[in-house]
C-alpha positions in Angstrom: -14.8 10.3 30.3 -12.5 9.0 27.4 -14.0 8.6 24.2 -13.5 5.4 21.7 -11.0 5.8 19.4 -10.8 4.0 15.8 -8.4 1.3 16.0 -8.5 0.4 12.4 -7.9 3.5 10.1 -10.3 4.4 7.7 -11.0 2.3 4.2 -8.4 -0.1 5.8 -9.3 -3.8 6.7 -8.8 -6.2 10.0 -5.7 -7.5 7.9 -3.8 -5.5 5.4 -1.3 -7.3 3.4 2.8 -6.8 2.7 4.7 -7.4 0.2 8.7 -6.6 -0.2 10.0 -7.2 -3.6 13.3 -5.5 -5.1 11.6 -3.7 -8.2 8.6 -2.3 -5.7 7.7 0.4 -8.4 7.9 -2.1 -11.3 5.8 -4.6 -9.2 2.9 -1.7 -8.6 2.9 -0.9 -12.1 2.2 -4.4 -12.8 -0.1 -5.4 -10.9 -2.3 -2.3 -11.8 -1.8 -3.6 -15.2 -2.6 -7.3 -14.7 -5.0 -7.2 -12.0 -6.3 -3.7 -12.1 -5.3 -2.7 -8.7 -6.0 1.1 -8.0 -2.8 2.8 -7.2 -4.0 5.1 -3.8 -0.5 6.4 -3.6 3.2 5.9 -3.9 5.9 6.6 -1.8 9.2 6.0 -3.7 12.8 5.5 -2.2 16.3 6.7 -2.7 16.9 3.4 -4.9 14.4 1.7 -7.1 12.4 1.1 -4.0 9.0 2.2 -3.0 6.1 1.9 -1.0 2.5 2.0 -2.2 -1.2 1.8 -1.5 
């Protein structure tokens, strides 16, 4: 018998949003500034690029 697994990964929602921007690390550190968004991680590129949670 197979068991269930989790579609949706843990602390994540139905819908998760995107956004690409060209200053990615500038626009994190904004909006934990303006909006007080909790940084949960940051994955930064080879450029000023970056991706975060």
């Amino acid at each position: 018998m197979k068991t269930a697994t989790q579609r949706i990964p843990p602390g994540c929602h139905t819908i998760t949003s995107q956004l690409t921007v060209r200053a990615a690390a500038a626009t994190i550190d904004f909006c934990r500034r303006a909006f007080g968004a909790e940084e949960l991680m940051r994955m930064p590129g080879p450029d000023t690029s970056a991706r975060g949670e």
